[in-house]
C-alpha positions as CSV (number, residue, x, y, z in Angstrom):
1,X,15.1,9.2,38.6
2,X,11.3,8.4,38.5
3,X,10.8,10.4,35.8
4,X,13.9,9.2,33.7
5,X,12.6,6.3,33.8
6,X,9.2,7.1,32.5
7,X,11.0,8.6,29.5
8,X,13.0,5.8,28.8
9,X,10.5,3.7,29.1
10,X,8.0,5.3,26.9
11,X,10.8,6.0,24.0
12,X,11.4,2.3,24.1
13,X,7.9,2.0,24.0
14,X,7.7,3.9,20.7
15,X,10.6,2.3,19.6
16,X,8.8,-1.3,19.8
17,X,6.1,-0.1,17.8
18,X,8.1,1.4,15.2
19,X,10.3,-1.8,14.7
20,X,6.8,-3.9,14.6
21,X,5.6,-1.5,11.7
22,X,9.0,-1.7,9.4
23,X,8.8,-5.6,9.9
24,X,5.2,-5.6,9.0
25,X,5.9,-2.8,6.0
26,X,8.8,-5.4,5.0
27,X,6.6,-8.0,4.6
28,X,3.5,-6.1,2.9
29,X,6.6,-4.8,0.4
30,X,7.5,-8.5,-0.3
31,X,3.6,-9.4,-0.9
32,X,3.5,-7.0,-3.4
33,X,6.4,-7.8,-5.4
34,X,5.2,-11.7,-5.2
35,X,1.8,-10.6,-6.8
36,X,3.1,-8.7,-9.6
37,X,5.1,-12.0,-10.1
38,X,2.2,-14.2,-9.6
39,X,0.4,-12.3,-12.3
40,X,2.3,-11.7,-14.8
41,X,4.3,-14.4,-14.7
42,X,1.4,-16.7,-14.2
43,X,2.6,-18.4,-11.6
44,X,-0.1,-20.7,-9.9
45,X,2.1,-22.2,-7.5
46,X,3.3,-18.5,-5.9
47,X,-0.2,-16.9,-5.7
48,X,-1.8,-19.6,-3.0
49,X,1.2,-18.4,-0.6
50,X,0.8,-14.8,-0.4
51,X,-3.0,-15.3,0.0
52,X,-1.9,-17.6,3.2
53,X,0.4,-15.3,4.1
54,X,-1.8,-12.6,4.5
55,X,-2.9,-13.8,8.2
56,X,0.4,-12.7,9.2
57,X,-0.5,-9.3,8.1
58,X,-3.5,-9.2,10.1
59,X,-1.6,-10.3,13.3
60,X,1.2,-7.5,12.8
61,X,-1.6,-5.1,12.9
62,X,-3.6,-6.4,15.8
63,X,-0.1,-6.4,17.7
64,X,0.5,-2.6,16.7
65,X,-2.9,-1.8,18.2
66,X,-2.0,-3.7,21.5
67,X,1.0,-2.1,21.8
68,X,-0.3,1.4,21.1
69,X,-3.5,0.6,23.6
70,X,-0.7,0.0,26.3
71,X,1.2,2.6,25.6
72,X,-2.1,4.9,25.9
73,X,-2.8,3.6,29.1
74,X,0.9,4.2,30.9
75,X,2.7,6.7,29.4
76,X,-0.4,9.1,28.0
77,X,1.6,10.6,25.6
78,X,1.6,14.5,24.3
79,X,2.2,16.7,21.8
80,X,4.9,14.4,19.2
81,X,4.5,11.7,21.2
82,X,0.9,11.3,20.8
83,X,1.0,12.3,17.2
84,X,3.4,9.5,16.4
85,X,1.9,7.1,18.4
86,X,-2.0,7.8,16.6
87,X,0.0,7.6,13.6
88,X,1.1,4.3,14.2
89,X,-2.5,2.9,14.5
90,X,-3.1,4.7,11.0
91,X,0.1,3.6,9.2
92,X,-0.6,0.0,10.6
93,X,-4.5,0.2,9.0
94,X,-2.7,1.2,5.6
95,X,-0.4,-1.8,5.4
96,X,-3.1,-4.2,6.4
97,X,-4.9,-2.6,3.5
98,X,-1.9,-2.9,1.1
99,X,-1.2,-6.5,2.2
100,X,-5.2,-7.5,1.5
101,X,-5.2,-6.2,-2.1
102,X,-1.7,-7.8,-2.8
103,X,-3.8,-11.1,-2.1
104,X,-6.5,-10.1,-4.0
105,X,-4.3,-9.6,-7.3
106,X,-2.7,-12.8,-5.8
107,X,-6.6,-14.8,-6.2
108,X,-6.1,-12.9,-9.2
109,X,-3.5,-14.2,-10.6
110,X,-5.2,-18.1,-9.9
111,X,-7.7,-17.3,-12.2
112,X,-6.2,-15.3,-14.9
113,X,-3.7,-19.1,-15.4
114,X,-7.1,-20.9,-16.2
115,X,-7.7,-17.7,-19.0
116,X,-6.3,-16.7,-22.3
117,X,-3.1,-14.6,-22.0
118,X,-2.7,-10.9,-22.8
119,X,0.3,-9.8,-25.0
120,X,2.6,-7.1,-24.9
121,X,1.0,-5.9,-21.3
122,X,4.4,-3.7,-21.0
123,X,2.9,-1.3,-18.6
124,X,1.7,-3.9,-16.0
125,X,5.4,-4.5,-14.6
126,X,6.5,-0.9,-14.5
127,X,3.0,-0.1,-12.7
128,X,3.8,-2.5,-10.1
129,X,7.4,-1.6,-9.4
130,X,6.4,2.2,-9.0
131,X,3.8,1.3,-6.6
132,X,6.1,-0.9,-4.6
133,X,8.7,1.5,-4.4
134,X,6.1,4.3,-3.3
135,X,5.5,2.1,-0.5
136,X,9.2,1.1,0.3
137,X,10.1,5.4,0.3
138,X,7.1,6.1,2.4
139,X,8.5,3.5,4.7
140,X,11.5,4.9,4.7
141,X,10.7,7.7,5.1
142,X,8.5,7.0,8.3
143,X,11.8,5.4,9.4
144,X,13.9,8.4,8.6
145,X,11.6,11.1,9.8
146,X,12.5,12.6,6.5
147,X,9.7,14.9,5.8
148,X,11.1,16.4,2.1
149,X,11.0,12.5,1.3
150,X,7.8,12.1,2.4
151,X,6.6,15.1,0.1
152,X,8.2,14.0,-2.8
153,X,5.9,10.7,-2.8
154,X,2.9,12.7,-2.6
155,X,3.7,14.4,-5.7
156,X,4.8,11.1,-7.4
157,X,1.5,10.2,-6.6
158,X,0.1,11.7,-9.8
159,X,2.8,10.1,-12.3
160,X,1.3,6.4,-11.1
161,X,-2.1,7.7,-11.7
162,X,-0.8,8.6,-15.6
163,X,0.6,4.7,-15.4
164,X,-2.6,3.7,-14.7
165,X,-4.4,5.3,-17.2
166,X,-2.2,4.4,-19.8
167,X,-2.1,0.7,-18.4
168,X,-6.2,0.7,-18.5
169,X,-6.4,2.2,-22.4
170,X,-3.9,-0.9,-23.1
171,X,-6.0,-3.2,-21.5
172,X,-9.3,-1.9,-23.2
173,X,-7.3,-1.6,-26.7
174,X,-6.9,-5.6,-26.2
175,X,-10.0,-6.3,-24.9
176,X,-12.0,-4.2,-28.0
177,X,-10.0,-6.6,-30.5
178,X,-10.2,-10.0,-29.2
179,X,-13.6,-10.7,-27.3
180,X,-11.8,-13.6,-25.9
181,X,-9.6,-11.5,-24.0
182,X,-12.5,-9.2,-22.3
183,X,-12.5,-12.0,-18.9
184,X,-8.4,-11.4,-18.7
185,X,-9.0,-8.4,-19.2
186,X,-11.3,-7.1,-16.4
187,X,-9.3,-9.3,-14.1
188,X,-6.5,-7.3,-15.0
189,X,-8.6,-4.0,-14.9
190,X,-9.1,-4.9,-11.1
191,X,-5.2,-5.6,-10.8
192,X,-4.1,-2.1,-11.8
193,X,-6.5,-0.8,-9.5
194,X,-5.1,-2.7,-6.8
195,X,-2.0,-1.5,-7.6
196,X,-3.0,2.1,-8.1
197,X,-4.7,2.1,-4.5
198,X,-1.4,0.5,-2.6
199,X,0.1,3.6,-3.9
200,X,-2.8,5.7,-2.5
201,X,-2.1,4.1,0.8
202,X,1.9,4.9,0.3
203,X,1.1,8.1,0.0
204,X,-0.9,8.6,3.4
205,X,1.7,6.8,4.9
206,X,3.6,9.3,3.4
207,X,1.6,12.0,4.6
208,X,1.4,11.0,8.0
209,X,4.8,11.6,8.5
210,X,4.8,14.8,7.3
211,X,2.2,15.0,10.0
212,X,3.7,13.7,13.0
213,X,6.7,15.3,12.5
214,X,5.6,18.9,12.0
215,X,1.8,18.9,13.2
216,X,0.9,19.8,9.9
217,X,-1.8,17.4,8.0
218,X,-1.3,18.4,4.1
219,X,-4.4,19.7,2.5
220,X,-6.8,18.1,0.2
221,X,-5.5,18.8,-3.0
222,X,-3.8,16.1,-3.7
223,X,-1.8,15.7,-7.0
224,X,-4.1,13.6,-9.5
225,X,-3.3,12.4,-13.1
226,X,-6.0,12.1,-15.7
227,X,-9.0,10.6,-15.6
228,X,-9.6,7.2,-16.8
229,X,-13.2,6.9,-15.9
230,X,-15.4,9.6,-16.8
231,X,-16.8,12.2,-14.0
232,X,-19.3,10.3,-12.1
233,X,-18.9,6.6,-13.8
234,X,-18.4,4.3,-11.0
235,X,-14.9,3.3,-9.7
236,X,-13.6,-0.2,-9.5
237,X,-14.3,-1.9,-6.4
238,X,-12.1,-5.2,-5.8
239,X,-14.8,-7.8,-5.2
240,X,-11.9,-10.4,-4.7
């Protein structure tokens, strides 16, 4: 009986933590979709609120941590267990990271109101909804177990990094024609970069899954698109 216990214990355990990190992947999801809003709707009043609302993020991820520190210090887990509960602490890091560059396109978007507008910026909206729903699949997926899904986003991976580039050359196009558009325009830079990493982060999410599931970590080679930058020009590094 001791030991049945301990086992339901520890699975409800587990089971805590995984509701804590859909709730807090629910909520990263929604920030996301909001700053895509914010920005190319240029909505001043929506940005301020998922820049508050980014705290919340934070204390979702301090709460995984606590619960996984517990967890550590009752149960010890093994073998699955302990690779889905390390993965936890990993998954949690992503989505904090996802939620804080949401907010930074959100700061973003407060600025680019006070600037000139950019026409016909067609590939902005599509970028963002293929980067929120690499994050929604990849949650899913974590949710599921479902490791085929979870390889599938890996190799979507490289199809956002072809949005991206074509996003960038649109940008740039602008930019070259109307100097007044080059401070809209780097803003905007640093927005499909923001975008282009939450689908990074999808994507480990993704392969962490894969991971805890099988034991398997999946190599290095990850799927790129082309280049935007050229070998060894510096990458773009959100300030905001």
């Amino acid at each position: 009986m001791p030991a049945e216990h301990t086992v339901k214990a520890f699975t409800e355990d587990l089971a805590k933590i995984e509701r804590s990190l859909l709730e807090m992947g629910g909520l990263v999801e929604a920030q996301i979709a909001r700053a895509v809003t914010a920005v190319t709707q240029r909505d001043s009043e929506l940005a301020p609120r998922i820049i508050e609302q980014d705290s919340e993020i934070d204390r979702y991820e301090q709460d995984v941590q606590d619960q996984v520190e517990r967890l550590f210090a009752l149960r010890q887990p093994v073998a699955q267990d302990l690779r889905m509960t390390i993965s936890a602490i990993q998954i949690a890091g992503y989505l904090e990271r996802a939620g804080d560059l949401a907010a930074s396109m959100a700061r973003r978007a407060i600025v680019l109101c006070e600037t000139r507008e950019v026409p016909g910026l067609y590939s902005l909206p599509k970028l963002g909804d293929a980067s929120h729903t690499m994050l929604k699949d990849a949650l899913d997926a974590y949710r599921d177990r479902n490791v085929e899904h979870a390889k599938s986003i890996r190799h979507r991976d490289r199809e956002l990094d072809d949005m991206y580039v074509v996003l960038c050359r649109e940008l740039l196009t602008h930019m070259l024609e109307d100097p007044h558009r080059i401070t809209p325009g780097v803003h905007l830079l640093f927005v499909a970069k923001n975008l282009e990493r939450i689908a990074d982060h999808a994507t480990n999410i993704a392969e962490l899954v894969d991971y805890m599931t099988t034991g398997t970590r999946a190599s290095d080679d990850r799927p790129r698109g082309r280049g935007f930058l050229m070998e060894g020009a510096p990458t773009l590094d959100d300030p905001l």
